[in-house]
N, C-alpha and C positions, 0 to 999 in steps of 0.2 A: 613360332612366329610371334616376334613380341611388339611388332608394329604393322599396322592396319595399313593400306595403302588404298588409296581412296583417286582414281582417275575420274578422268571425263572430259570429253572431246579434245579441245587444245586446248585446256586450260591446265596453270599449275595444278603439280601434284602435291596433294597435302598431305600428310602423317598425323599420327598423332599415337601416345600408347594408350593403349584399351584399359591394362593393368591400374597407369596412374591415374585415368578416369573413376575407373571404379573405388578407390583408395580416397579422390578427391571426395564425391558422393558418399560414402558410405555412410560417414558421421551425421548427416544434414536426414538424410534420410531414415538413419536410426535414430535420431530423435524426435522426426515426425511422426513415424508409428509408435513410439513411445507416450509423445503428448495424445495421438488420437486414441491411443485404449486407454486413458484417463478415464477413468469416470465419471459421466455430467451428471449433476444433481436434476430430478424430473421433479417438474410443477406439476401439481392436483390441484384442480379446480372441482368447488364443489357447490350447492347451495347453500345458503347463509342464512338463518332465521332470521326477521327483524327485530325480536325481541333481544335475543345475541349480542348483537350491532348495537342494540340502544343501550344495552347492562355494559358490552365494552366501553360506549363513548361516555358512560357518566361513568365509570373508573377513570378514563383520561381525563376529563375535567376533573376531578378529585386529587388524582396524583398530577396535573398540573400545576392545582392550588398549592399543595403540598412543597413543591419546587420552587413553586414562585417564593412562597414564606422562604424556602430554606436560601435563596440569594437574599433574598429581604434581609437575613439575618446576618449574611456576610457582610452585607452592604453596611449594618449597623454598628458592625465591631469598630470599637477605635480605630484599631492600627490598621487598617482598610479606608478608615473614611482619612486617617491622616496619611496617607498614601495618596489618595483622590486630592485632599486639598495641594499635596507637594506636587502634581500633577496639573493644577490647574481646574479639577473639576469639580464641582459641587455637588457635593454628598446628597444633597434634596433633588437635584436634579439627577442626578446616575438614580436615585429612590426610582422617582417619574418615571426616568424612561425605564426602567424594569418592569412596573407597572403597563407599560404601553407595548411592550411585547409579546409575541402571538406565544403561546405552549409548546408548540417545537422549538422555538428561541431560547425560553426558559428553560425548557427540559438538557439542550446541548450546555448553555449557562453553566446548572447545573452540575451537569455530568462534567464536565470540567474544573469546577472550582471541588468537586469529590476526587477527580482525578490527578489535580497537578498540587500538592500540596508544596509551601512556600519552599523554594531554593531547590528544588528537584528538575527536574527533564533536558536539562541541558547534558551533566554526564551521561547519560541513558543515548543521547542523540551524537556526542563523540565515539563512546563506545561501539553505535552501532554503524558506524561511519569505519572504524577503524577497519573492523573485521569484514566491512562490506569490501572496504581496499586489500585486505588480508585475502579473501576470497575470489577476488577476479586476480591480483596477482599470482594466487596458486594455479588457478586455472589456465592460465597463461601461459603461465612458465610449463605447467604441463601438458600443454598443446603444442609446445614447441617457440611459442612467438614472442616468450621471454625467457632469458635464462636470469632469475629475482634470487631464488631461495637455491642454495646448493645441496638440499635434499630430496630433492626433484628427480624425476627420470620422464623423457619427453616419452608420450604416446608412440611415435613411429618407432 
């Protein structure tokens, strides 16, 4: 029997196949027990000394100082501050407002002018743009719902 027959009272009678219910389901629901035995990271909570907490916050304020001098220092180079003037901004003033910055401000600052050195992150962001379109067109094509790459074979 490969269709279900489904009456009741005078009303149409509906069909439908059992087979390609289950074929439709199957992928949606193997990837949710897939994602749910992931493993979640567990929080420990525990108590905290005060002295702990205080020896941490004066290393923060230390290695804030620390950060703040090292934009300080970018900020001082030439080709930075002649950058700022081609820009319109004044080198004394970007100083300032560095200065008037909380330490998480500094600290991202920071880690950023350590992170993106001059003429870099642009190819790193096509690159990964390409292969993001490389990857969903594979996936596609091998689901069935594109036929992109001729070395493909669909899932069904």
């Amino acid at each position: 029997m490969t269709a279900l027959q489904i009456q009741s009272g005078g009303m149409n009678t509906m069909s439908f196949n059992f087979r390609a219910l289950c074929r439709f389901l199957a992928r949606p629901v193997a990837a949710l027990v897939l994602a749910a035995s992931l493993p979640v990271p567990v929080a420990q909570a525990g108590m905290v000394p005060t002295d702990r907490v205080l020896e941490e916050m004066a290393g923060t304020e230390t290695a804030g100082q620390g950060e703040r001098a090292e934009v300080q220092r970018f900020l001082a180079r030439e080709d930075v501050q002649r950058e700022l003037e081609a820009m319109g901004v004044d080198p004394a003033e970007a100083r300032a407002r560095v200065d008037s910055l909380s330490d998480a401000e500094v600290s991202r600052l920071a880690e950023a002018i350590r992170q993106d050195p001059a003429g870099t992150g642009a190819l790193g962001t096509v690159v990964g743009a390409i292969v993001l379109i490389f990857l969903v067109l594979l996936v596609t094509d091998i689901l069935g719902f594109t036929k992109v790459f001729p070395f493909t074979r669909t899932a069904n």
